[in-house]
C-alpha positions in Angstrom: 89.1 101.6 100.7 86.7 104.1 101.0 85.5 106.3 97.4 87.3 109.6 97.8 84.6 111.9 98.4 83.5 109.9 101.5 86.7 109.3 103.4 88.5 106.9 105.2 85.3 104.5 106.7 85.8 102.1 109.4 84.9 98.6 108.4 83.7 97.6 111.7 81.3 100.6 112.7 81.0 102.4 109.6 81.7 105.7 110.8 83.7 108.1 109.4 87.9 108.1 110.7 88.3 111.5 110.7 91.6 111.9 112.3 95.1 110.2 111.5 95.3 109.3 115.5 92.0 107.8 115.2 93.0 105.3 112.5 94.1 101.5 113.3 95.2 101.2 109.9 98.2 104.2 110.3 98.9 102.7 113.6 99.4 99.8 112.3 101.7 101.0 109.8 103.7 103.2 111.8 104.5 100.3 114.1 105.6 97.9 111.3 102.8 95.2 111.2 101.4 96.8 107.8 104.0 97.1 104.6 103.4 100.3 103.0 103.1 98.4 99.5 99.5 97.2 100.8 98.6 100.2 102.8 96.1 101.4 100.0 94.6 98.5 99.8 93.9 97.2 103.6 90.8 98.2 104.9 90.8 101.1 107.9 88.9 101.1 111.3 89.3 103.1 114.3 91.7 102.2 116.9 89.0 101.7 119.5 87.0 99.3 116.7 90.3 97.1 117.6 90.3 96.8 121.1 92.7 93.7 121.1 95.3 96.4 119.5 94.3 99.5 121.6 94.1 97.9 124.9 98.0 98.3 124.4 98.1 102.7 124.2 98.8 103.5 127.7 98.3 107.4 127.5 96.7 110.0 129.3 94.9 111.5 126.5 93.8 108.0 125.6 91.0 106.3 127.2 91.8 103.0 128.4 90.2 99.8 127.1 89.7 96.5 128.7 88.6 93.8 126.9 87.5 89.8 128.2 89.0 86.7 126.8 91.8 84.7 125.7 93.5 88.2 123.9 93.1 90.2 127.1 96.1 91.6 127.9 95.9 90.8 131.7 95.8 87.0 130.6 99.3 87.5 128.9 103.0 87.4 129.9 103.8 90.2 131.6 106.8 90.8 129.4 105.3 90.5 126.4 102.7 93.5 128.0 105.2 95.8 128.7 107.1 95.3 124.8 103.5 95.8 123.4 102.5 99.1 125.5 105.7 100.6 124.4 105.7 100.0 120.9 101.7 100.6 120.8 102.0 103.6 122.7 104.4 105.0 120.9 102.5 104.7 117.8 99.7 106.3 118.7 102.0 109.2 119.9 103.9 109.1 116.6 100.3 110.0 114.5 99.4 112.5 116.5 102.6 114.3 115.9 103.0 113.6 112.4 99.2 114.9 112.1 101.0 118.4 112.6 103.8 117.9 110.3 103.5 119.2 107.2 105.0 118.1 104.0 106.0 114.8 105.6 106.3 111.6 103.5 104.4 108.7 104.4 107.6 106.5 104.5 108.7 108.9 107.0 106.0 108.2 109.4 106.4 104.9 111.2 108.9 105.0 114.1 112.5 104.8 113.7 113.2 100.9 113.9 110.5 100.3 111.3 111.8 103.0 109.0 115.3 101.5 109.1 113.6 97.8 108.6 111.6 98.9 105.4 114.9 100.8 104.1 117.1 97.6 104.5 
């Protein structure tokens, strides 16, 4: 975790994350692979710093990202694709509209399926 006054800094490039939809660490969250007990304390990079997770965001708005070797999405089943671009995808959608939602709780913010996981 980054000191307060200098933000959120990505552990792989070093740059500043400057935007929640930037940030493999919310994404991460919002799609259930990080427990909010441990979100202060896991370190944040960009999404694009984790191309084996971002390869998944089929978007648009988001450029795509190919990456070479064994975790290459083209060298994986086909089913397991399609259940990863959905729930990646819908992530990344899911900051970028609670980045304009004001007041929000941060247990609110992962997608509905997680939300009811972490409330069970």
């Amino acid at each position: 975790m980054a000191k307060c006054e200098e933000g959120y800094l990505c552990d792989v490039c070093g740059g500043d994350v400057e935007n929640i939809w930037e940030s493999d660490l919310y994404l991460r969250y919002v799609i259930g692979q990080v427990d909010p007990e441990t979100l202060h304390t896991t370190r944040e990079r960009h999404i694009r710093c984790n191309p084996t997770l971002a390869q998944f965001i089929v978007d648009p708005e988001f450029e795509p990202i190919a990456i070479e070797g064994p975790f290459d999405k083209r060298q994986l089943d086909p089913a397991y694709v399609r259940q990863q671009e959905r729930l990646v995808t819908r992530g990344w959608k899911r900051l970028k509209e609670v980045a304009h939602i004001e007041g929000l709780s941060l247990l609110d913010y992962p997608l509905p399926e997680v939300c009811e996981r972490l409330r069970r």
